[in-house]
FITI-383307 format. One record per residue (C-alpha): x, y, z. Coordinates in steps of 0.001 Angstrom, whole numbers, padded with zeros to 6 digits, always signed. Example, Ala and Ser with C-alpha at 12.3 -4.5 7.8 and 13.67 -1.06 7.14 Angstrom:
BEGIN
+012300-004500+007800;+013670-001060+007140;
This chain:
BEGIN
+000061-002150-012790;-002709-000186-013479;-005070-000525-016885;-004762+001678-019498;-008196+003657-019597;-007249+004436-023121;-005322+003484-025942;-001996+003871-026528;-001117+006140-029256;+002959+006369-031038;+006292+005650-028693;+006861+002825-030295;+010421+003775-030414;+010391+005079-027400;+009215+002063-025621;+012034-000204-027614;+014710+002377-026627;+013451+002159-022737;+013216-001208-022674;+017375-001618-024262;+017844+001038-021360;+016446-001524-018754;+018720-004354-020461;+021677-002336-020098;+020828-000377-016367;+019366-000865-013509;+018090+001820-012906;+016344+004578-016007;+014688+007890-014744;+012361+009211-017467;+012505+012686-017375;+010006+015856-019231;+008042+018332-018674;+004668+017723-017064;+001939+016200-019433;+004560+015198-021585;+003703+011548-021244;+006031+009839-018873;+003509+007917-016702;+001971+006605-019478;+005457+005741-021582;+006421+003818-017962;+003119+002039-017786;+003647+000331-021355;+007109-000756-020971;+006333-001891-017524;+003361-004006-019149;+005676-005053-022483;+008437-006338-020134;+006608-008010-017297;+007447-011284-018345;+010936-010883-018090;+010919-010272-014130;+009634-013385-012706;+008305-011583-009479;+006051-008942-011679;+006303-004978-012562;+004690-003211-009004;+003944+000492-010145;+004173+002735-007004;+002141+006290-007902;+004395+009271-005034;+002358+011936-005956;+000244+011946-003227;+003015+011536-000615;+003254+014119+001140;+006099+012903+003727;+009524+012306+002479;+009669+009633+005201;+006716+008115+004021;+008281+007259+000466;+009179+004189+001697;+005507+003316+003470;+003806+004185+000101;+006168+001414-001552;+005583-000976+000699;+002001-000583+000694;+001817-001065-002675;+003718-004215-002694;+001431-005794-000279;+004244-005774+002407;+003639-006106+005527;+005494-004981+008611;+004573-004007+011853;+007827-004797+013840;+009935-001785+014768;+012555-002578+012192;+013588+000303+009665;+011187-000056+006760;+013981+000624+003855;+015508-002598+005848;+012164-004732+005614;+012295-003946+002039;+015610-004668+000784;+014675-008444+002476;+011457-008882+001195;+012933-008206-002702;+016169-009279-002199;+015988-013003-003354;+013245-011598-005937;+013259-010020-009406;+011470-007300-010066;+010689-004289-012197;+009583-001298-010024;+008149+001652-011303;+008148+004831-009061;+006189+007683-010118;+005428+011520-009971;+008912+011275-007920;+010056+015255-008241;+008568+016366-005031;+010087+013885-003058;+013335+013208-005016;+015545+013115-002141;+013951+010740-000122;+013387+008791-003629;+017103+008680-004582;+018032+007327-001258;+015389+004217-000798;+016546+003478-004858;+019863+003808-003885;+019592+001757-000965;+017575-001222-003159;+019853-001306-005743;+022654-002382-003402;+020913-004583-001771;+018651-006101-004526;+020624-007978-007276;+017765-008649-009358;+016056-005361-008747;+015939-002648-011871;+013693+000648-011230;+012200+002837-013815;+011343+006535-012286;+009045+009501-013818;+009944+012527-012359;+010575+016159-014075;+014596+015734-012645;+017025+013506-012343;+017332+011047-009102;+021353+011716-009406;+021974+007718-008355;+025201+006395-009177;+024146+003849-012818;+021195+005897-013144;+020352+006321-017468;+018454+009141-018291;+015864+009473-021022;+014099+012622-021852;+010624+012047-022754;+010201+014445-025847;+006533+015502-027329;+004714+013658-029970;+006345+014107-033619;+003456+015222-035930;+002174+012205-037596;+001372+010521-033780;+000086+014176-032434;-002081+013974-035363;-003608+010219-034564;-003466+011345-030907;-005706+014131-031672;-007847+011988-033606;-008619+009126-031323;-009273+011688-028597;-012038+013761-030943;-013792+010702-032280;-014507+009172-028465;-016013+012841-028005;-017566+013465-031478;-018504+009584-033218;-017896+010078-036680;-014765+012567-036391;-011214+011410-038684;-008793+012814-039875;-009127+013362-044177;-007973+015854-046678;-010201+018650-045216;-009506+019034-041770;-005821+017723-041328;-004167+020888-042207;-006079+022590-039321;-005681+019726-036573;-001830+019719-037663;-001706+023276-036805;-003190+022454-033557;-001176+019523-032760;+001896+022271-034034;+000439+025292-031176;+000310+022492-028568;+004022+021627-029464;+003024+017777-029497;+002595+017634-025772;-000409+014892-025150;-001816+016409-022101;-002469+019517-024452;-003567+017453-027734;-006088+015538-025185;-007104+018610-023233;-007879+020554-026677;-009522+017157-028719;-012362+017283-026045;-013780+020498-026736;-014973+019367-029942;-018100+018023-027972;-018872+022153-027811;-016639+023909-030426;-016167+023488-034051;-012813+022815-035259;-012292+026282-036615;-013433+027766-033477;-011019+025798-031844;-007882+026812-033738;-009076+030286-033769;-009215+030175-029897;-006290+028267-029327;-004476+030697-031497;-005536+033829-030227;-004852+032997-026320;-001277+031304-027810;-000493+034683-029144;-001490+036289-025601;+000464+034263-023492;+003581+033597-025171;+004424+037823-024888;+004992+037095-021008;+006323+034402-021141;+010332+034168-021522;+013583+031978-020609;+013112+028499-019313;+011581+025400-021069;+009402+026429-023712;+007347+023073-023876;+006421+023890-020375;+005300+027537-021318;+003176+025458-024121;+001910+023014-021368;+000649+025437-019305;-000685+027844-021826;-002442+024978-022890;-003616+024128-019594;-004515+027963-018885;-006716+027541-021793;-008522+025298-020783;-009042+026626-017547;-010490+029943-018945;-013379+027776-020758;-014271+026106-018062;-017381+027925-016248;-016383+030139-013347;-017621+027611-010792;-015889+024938-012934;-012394+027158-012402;-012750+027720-008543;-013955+023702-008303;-010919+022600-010516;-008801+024965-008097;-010631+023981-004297;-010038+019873-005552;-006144+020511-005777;-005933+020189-002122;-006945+016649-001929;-004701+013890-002450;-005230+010547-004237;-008615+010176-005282;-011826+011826-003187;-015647+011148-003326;-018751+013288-003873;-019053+013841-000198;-015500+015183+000010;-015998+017663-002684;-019033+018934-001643;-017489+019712+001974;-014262+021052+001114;-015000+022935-002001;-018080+024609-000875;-018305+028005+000756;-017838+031728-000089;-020720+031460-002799;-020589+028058-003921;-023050+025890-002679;-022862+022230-001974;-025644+021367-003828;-023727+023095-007231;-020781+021136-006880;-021917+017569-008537;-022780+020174-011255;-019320+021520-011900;-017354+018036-011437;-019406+016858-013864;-018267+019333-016391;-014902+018842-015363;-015247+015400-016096;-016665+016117-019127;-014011+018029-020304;-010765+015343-019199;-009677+017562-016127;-010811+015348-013990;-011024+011080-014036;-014111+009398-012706;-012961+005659-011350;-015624+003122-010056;-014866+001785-006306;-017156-000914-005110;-017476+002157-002486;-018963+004071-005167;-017635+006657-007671;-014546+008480-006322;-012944+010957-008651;-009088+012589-009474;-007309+015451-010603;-004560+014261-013666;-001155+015373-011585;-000133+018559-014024;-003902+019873-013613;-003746+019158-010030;-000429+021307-009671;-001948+024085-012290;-004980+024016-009849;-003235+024426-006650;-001203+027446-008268;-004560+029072-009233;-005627+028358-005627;-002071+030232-004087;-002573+033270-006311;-006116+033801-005125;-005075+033399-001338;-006858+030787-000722;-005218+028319-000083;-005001+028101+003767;-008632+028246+004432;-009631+025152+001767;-006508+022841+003400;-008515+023838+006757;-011708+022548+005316;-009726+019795+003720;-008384+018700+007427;-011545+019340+009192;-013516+017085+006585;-011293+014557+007515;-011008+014808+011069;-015027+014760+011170;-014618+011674+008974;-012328+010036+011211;-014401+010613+014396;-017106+009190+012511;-015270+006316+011431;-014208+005707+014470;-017732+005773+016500;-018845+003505+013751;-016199+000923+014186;-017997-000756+017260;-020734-002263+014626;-021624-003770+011305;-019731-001515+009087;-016282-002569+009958;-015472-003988+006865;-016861-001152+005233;-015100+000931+007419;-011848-001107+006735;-012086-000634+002591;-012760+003046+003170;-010448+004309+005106;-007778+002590+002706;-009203+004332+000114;-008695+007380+001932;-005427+007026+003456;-003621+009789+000833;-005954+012414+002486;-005731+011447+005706;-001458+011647+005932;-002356+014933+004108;-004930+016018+006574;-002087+015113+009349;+000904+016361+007321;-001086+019632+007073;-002010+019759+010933;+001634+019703+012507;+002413+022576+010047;-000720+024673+011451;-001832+023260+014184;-000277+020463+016556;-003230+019618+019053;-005167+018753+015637;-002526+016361+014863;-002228+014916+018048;-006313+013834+017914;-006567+012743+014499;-003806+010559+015119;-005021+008994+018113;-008854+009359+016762;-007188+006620+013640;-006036+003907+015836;-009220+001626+014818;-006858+001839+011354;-003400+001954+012515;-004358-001396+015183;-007228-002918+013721;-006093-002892+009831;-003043-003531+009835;-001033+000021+009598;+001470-000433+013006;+004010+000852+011245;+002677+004315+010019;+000362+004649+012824;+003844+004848+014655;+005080+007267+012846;+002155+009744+013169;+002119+008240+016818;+005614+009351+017713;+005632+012752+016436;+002101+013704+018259;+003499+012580+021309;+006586+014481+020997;+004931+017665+020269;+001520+017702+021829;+001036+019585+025500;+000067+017768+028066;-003715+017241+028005;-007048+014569+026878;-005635+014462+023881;-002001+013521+024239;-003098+011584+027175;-005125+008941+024487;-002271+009484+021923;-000098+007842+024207;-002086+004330+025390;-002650+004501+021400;+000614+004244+020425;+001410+002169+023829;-001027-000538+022137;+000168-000076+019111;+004042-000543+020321;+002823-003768+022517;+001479-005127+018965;+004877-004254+017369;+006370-006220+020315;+008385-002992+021618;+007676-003621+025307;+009857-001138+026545;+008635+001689+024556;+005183+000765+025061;+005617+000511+029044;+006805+003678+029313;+004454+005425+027249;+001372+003598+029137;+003213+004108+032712;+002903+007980+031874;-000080+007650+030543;-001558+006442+033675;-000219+008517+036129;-001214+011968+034161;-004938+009674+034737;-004376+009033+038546;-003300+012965+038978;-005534+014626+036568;-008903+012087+037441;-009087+011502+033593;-010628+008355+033909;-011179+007342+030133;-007568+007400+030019;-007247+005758+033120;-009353+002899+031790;-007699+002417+028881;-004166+002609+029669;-004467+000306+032673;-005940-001896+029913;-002951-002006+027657;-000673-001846+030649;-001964-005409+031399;-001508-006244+027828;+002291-005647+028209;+001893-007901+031109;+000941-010533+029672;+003140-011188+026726;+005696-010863+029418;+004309-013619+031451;+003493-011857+034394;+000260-013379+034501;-000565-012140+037988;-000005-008964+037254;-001548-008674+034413;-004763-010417+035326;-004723-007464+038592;-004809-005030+035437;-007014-006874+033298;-009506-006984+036361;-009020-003137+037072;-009549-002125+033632;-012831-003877+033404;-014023-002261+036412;-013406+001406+035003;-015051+000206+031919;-018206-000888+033710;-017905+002351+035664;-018176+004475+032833;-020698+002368+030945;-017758+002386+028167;-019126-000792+025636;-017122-001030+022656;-014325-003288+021090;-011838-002326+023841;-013679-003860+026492;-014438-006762+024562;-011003-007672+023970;-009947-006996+028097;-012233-009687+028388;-010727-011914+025539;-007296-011054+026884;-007959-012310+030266;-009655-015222+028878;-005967-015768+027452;-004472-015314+030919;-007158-018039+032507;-005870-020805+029478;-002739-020267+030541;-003390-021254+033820;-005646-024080+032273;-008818-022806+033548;-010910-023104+030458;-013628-023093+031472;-013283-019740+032939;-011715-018592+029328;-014561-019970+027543;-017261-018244+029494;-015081-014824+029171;-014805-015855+025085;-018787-016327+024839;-019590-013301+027241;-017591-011330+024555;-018612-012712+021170;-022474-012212+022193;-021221-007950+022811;-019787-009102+019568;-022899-010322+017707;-025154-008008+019396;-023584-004917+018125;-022626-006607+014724;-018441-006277+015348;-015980-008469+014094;-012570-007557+014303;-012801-008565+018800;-015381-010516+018288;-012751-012792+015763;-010487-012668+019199;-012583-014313+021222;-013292-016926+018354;-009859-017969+018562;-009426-019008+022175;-012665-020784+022134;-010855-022295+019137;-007596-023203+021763;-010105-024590+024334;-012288-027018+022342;-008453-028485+020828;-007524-028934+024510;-010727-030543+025460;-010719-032550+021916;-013269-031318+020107;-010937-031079+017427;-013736-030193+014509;-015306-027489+016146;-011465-026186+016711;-010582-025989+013138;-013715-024844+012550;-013453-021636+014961;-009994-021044+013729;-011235-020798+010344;-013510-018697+010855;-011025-016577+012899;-008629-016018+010127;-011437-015201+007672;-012378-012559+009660;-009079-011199+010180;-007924-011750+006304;-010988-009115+005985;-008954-006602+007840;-005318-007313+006677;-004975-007328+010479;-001760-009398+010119;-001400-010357+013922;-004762-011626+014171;-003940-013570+010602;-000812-015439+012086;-002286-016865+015377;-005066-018186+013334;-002829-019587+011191;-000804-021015+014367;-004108-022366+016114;-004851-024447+013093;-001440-025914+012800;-001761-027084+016139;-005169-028426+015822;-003527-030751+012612;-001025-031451+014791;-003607-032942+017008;-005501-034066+014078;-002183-036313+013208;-001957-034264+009994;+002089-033484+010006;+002378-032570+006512;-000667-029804+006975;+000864-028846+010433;+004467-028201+009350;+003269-026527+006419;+001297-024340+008123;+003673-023716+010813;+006187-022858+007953;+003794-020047+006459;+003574-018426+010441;+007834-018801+010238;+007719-015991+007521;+004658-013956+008605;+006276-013752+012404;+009075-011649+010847;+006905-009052+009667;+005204-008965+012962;+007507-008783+015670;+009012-011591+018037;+007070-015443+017405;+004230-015779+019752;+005849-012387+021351;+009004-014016+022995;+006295-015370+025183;+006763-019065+026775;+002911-019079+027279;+002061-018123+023997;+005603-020174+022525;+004196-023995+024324;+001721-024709+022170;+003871-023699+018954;+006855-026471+020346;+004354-028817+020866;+003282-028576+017137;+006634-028553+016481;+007702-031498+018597;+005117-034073+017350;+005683-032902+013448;+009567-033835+013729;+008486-036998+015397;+005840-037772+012671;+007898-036989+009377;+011024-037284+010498;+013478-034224+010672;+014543-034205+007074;+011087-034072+005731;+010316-032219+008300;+012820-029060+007203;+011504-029871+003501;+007876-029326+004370;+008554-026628+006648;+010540-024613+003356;+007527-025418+001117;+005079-023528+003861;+007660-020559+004106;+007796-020506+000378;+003998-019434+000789;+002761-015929-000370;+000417-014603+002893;-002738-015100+000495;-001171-018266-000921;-001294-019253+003134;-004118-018156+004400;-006092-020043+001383;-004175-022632+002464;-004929-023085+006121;-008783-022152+005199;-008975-024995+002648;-010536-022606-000005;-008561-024029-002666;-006875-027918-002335;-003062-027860-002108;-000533-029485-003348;+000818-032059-000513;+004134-030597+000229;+007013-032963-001136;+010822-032588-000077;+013062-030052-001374;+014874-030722-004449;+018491-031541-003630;+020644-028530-002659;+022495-026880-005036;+025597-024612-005092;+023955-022200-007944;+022486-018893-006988;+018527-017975-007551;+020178-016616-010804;+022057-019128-011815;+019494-021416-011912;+017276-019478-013725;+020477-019093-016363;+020451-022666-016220;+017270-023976-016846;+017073-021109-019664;+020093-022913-021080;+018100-026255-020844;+015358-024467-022816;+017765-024181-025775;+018421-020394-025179;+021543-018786-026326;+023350-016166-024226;+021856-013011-026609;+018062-014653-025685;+019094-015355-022183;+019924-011447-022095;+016459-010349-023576;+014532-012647-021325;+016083-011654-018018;+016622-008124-019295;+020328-008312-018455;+023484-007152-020520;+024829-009936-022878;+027666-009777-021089;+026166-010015-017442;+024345-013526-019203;+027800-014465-020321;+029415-013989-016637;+026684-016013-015436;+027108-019466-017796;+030955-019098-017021;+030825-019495-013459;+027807-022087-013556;+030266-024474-015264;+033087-023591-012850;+030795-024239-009681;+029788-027534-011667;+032574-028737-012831;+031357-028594-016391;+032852-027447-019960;+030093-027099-022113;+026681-025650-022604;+025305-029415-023003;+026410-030747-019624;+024473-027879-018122;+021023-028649-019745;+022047-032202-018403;+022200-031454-015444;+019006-029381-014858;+017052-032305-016812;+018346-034895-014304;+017298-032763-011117;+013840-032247-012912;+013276-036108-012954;
């Protein structure tokens, strides 16, 4: 949930009402015109009920989607899920929250309310402790869904409103006998909307509070004659909003305009490249954001990155309609795309050094533009599309993003003409499908690569694809043929004088190849002749590769210190990136080192945590038997250690891991718990037992209710059929019961 930048001013009401809404439904869309106040309504009941959802409040900003299929991606992403198998996303999900309970809050939903209502549909069938609250400007139209219209401020909180805004502009400024007449007929032109109150309290840093009503009034007047029929708090909104805009300086207007285009949050650099041009000079634009800063139009957040700014959603709609009427639209979404396409190339020539992390945290930070930038490109212009998306797959491989990079993936495949670009499109996404473990989709795509290469004489694409072709090759165990590739591939690389984190990983992956024939030694000279290209050019993300099968040849030669401490360092590396494949086999090497070590209980607990990461990842160890021997050797000597009932129980605790939970875990950065057995099964659902041990706790059925935000009668329902499936009559044999299984 994000923090509240400022305070929180009346509701009160309208919070309590919400949150007897969430007690009784599952799912409550608050509804309003823009600026009304929904976000920030959503935001404190989220915060005032998270401790009734054990699994937290996750608030999931759509605004910037511009992709109804992406709806789901942005939700995920916000959760922390990851997935890069090719499973549906809606059905990775509905399993990752299924068992959990939850509040999720989904906003800015209107221009996406289709795809909305379908993924909350979907998760409220398939999530049992699952309740959503939505902002949008209309209804979702789900089946349960409780509306509740978000109305503007009555007087009295318009008035404080008003007044906290002023005073953080003007110290001093409060409301007394001689101004609160005119601020209430302010509050009264504004029609209590807070976007307006706010908008209008800051220009007391430059007008006086007569000059304000007088202005306010006159343009009120002006407006309202052409404006007729529909809602008339959105005619005040954006006469309030138009306002504004006509005090702002002229270069403040076209900046506030130009800025609409981007999505999310942008930096200085941004700005000054996409809303430059036709007069306005990139040195003038710091100038003009400033002002709109100044005046609440636009936020100003701190990034460890640096400053990045924001456009509040209403002003960023307001701005792009300015920007339509003065046709000019097309040509700053063109700047806006080719800013980012220049960025990416960048980004992507700066990947093969010391800024990888850097490059990592940034281009997460810019992801809402880029989809936009590539949203915008297969409307105007599909060869665009077709190289930004394959210009990206440092981001869509190397951090983490399989799944979307897919998606983009597919589409510029399926529409691109034959050519350089699609030709890298397709061993990108060919790599990328390897990593989701789609073999046959990823063998085609590279076996077409490579002969356009062969008949063409492209031989970048040549290289590369042969490269990845081998890759295929070798999670299949066809370790001849894929050594014949690996061999080739390096070849065209040294032809070309290519040097870059490609060609250190053909390398590392045919150092994987030689330990699976047992040469190690031949592995280990591949792994160092690849981490120096690592350390020489300051990259990480191969480099951490290579780290882990030196890691798998000191275990086999049983130097089982300097093992744990390469795989170690591996995962730290790859926890950098979120690169989650990288993250499991470290995890996996240094359950098998423990294993070696004679530490069971560390082994099968690590080996649990890889059990649930695998899933979002594709097939364990890739289906592979080479990969798979040194997993059921782990395996193997942890049964015969701890026996297979302790076993099972250890094994549960390690999938009961969070990722970061695990990968702290398996790094040592904080000491852990020794894993003990399970407690004894029990017939009660997740549910049930939390009704249970809430009935231990002395609660009644009305408290049992508030607490899990449930219906009275939904608690009720659930004591009656714990005392069937116990055998019980009363409320005292229950809280029995759960003492005894806590001792």
């Amino acid at each position: 949930m994000p923090a509240d930048t400022t305070t929180f001013v009346g509701r009160r009401q309208d919070v309590a009402e919400v949150r007897r809404l969430l007690s009784e439904s599952r799912l409550v869309t608050l509804t309003g015109v823009g600026g009304v106040g929904k976000t920030r309504l959503a935001l404190r009941v989220g915060g005032e009920t998270s401790r009734a959802f054990r699994d937290g409040v996750w608030f999931v900003d759509l605004g910037g989607v511009t992709e109804p299929d992406l709806v789901v991606h942005s939700v995920l992403e916000q959760l922390g899920v990851h997935d890069d198998t090719v499973r549906r996303h809606r059905t990775v999900l509905v399993e990752h929250l299924r068992d959990r309970q939850v509040l999720m809050v989904l906003d800015n939903c209107e221009h996406v309310v289709e795809a909305t209502a379908d993924l909350v549909s979907a998760l409220l069938r398939g999530v049992p402790g699952l309740r959503v609250l939505v902002t949008s400007r209309e209804r979702l139209g789900v089946d349960g869904e409780h509306l509740w219209q978000v109305a503007p401020l009555p007087r009295e909180p318009a008035l404080a409103l008003f007044a906290d805004r002023a005073a953080a502009v003007e110290p001093g400024f409060a409301l007394d006998s001689r101004n609160r007449a005119r601020v209430a007929q302010i509050c009264a032109l504004l029609g209590g909307i807070p976007l307006a109150v706010e908008l209008a309290a800051v220009r007391l840093r430059v007008l006086s509070l007569d000059h304000l009503l007088s202005r306010l009034d006159d343009t009120f007047r002006v407006l309202a004659d052409g404006k007729r029929g529909g809602d008339p708090r959105h005619h005040t909104l954006h006469a309030a909003v138009d306002w504004s805009f006509h005090l702002c300086t002229r270069a403040e207007q076209v900046l506030w305009a130009r800025a609409s285009v981007f999505a999310g949050t942008f930096d200085l650099q941004a700005a000054e490249r996409v809303c430059s041009g036709d007069s306005v000079a990139p040195e003038d634009v710091l100038q003009s954001l400033m002002g709109l800063v100044d005046k609440s139009v636009v936020v100003s957040e701190q990034h460890p990155s640096g400053t990045r700014f924001r456009l509040l959603e209403p002003l960023r709609q307001y701005g792009l309609e300015k920007l339509r009427a003065a046709g000019r639209e097309q040509v700053v979404r063109e700047r806006h795309r080719d800013h980012f396409i220049e960025w990416a190339e960048r980004r992507e020539q700066e990947w093969f050094g010391p800024a990888q992390p850097q490059i990592f945290t940034l281009t997460r930070l810019e992801h809402a533009n880029l989809r936009c930038a590539l949203d915008f490109c297969f409307e105007q212009d599909g060869d665009q599309c077709v190289h930004l998306a394959g210009t990206l797959w440092f981001y869509w491989a190397g951090c983490g993003m399989l799944g979307e990079g897919r998606y983009w993936l597919d589409r510029a495949v399926a529409s691109a003409k034959p050519g350089p670009s699609r030709a890298k499109a397709l061993w990108v996404n060919g790599y990328v499908a390897t990593l989701q473990g789609d073999i046959p989709a990823s063998t085609r795509m590279l076996d077409e690569c490579r002969e356009y290469a062969l008949e063409t004489g492209d031989a970048s694409a040549l290289a590369y694809s042969t490269h990845r072709l081998a890759c295929t090759h070798l999670v299949g165990d066809d370790l001849d043929l894929a050594e014949s590739l690996f061999e080739e591939a390096r070849r065209l690389y040294r032809g070309q004088g290519t040097v870059n984190s490609h060609t250190m990983l053909a390398g590392v992956e045919l150092a994987i190849s030689a330990t699976f024939r047992h040469d190690f030694d031949a592995a280990e000279r591949l792994c160092t002749e690849a981490r120096a290209v690592g350390e020489e050019h300051g990259e990480l993300w191969a480099q951490a590769y290579a780290i882990w099968v030196l890691a798998l040849c000191a275990r086999v030669s049983g130097d089982l210190a300097r093992a744990d401490r390469l795989g170690r360092e591996c995962l730290r590396i790859k926890r950098s990136f979120h690169d989650l494949l990288g993250i499991v086999l470290a995890i996996e090497v240094l359950a098998w080192i423990s294993a070696s070590q004679g530490d069971a209980v560390r082994a099968t607990t690590l080996l649990g945590a890889t059990n649930e990461i695998w899933q979002s990842v594709g097939y364990p160890m890739f289906g592979s038997r080479y990969f798979g021997a040194p997993h059921g050797e782990c395996e193997s000597m942890s049964v015969s250690a701890l026996g297979e009932q302790e076993f099972r129980a250890v094994f549960r605790k390690g999938m009961d891991l969070e990722l970061e939970d695990a990968i702290a875990f398996a790094i040592g950065e904080e000491q852990a718990e020794d894993p003990v057995p399970a407690a004894t099964p029990t017939p009660l659902t997740r549910r049930e037992q939390q009704v249970a041990d809430l009935i231990a706790g002395g609660m009644s059925n009305k408290e049992i209710a508030a607490r899990l935000v449930i219906a009275r009668r939904t608690a009720e329902g659930h004591v009656e059929r714990i005392l069937q499936k116990l055998g019980f009559t009363s409320r005292a044999q229950i809280a029995t019961w759960v003492t005894e299984r806590r001792n």
